[in-house]
KEKE-3310 file (N, C-alpha, C; in steps of 0.2 Angstrom, whole numbers, plus 5000, padded with zeros to 4 digits):
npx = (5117:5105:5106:5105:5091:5085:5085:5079:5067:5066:5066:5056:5048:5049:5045:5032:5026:5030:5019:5009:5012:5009:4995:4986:4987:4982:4977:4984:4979:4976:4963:4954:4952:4948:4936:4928:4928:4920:4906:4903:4903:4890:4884:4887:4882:4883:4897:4914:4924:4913:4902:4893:4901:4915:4907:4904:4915:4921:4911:4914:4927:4925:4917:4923:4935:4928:4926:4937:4941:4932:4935:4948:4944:4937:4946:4955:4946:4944:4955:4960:4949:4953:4966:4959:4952:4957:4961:4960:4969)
npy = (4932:4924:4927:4942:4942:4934:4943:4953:4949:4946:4960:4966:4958:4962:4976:4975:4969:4975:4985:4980:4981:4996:4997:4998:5012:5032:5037:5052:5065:5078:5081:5072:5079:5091:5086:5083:5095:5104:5094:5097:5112:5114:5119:5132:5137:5135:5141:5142:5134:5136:5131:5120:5116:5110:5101:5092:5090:5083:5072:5067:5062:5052:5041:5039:5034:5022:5015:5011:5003:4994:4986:4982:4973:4964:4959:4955:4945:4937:4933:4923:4914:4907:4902:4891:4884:4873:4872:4857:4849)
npz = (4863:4867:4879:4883:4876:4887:4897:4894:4894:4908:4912:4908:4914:4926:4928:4925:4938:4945:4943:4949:4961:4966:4968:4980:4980:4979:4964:4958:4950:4942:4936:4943:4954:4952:4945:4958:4963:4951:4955:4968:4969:4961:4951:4954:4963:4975:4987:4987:5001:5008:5023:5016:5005:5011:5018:5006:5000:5010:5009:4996:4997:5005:5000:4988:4998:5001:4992:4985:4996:4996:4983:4986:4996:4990:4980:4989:4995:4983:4980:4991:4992:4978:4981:4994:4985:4975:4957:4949:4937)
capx = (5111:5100:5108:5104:5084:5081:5087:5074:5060:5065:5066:5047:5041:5050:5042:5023:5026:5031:5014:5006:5013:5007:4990:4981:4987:4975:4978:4988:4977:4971:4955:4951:4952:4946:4929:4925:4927:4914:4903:4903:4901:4883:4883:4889:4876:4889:4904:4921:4924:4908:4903:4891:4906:4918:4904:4903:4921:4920:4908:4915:4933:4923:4913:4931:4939:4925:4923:4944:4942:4926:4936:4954:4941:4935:4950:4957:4941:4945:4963:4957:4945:4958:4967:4956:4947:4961:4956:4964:4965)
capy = (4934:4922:4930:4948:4941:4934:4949:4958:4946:4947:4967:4965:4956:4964:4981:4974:4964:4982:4990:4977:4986:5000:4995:5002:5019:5033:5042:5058:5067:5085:5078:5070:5085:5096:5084:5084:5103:5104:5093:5102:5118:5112:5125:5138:5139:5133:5145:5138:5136:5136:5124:5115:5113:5108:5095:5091:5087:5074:5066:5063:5059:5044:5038:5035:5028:5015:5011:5007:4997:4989:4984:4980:4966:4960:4957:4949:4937:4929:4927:4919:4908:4904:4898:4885:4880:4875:4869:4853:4847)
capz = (4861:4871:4888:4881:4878:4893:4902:4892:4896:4914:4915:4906:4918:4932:4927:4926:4944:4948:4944:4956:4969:4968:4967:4986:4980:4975:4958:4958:4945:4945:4933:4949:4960:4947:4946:4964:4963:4948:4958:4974:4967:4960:4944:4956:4969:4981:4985:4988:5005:5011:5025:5013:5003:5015:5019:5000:4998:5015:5007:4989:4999:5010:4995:4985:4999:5003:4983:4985:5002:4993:4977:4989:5000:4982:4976:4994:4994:4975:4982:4997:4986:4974:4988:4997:4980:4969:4953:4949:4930)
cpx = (5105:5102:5105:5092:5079:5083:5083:5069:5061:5065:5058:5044:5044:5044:5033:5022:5026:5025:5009:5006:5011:4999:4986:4984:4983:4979:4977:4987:4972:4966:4952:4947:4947:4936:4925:4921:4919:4906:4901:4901:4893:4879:4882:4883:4879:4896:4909:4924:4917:4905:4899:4896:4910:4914:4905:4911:4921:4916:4910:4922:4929:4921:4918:4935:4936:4923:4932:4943:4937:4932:4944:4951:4940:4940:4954:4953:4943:4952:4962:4954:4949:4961:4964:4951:4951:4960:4962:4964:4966)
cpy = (4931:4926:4937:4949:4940:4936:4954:4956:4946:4954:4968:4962:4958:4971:4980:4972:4970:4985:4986:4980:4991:5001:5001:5010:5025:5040:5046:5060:5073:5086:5079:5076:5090:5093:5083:5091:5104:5101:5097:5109:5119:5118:5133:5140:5139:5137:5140:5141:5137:5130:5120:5110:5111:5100:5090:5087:5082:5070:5061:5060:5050:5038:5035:5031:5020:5012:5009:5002:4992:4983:4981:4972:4961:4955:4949:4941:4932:4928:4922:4913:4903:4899:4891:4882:4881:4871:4863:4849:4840)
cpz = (4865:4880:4888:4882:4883:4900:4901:4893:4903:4918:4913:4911:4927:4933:4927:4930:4948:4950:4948:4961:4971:4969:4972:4985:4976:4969:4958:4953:4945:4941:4940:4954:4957:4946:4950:4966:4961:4952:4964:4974:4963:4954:4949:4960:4974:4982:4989:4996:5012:5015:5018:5006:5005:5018:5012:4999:5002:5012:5002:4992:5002:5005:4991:4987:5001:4997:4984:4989:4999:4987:4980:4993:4994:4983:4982:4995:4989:4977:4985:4995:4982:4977:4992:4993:4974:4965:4951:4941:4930)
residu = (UNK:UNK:UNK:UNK:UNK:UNK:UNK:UNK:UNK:UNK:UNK:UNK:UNK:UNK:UNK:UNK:UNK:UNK:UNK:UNK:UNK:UNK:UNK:UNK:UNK:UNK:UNK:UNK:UNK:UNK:UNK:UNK:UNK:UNK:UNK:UNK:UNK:UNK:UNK:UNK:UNK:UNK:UNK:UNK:UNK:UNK:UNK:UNK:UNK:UNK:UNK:UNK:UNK:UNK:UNK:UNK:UNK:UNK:UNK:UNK:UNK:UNK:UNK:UNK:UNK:UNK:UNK:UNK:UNK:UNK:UNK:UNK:UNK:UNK:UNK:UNK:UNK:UNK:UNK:UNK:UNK:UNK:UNK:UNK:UNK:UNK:UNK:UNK:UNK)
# end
């Protein structure tokens, strides 16, 4: 019984240590895709395809991956921090 439990609480906490790792990757969602569209196409003043669309899309790609890289430094600094200011009770 207790070998059964803490096979259960060790496949729990493998699987949450799991979605750690996926972290730096960017979500595979055609909302996503589908809201850039909307944007880009600007209530349809914009046709698809069009350079100013083709500019529109580089932009909202760059914009996404500099808010990830922003939000991946973050994260690296408070580790960093945690690191050489550890808190001692």
């Amino acid at each position: 019984m207790r070998r059964q439990f803490a096979l259960l609480v060790l496949a729990l906490a493998a699987l949450t240590l799991s979605s750690c790792a996926k972290r730096n990757e960017l979500p595979v969602s055609s909302s996503l895709s589908e809201d850039d569209d909307t944007f880009c196409r600007a209530g349809g003043k914009v046709a698809v395809g069009s350079p100013e669309y083709v500019a529109c899309r580089k932009d909202r790609d760059a914009q996404r991956g500099n808010a990830i890289a922003r939000a991946d430094k973050k994260q690296r600094d408070l580790g960093e921090y945690m690191l050489n200011n550890p808190v001692r009770p």
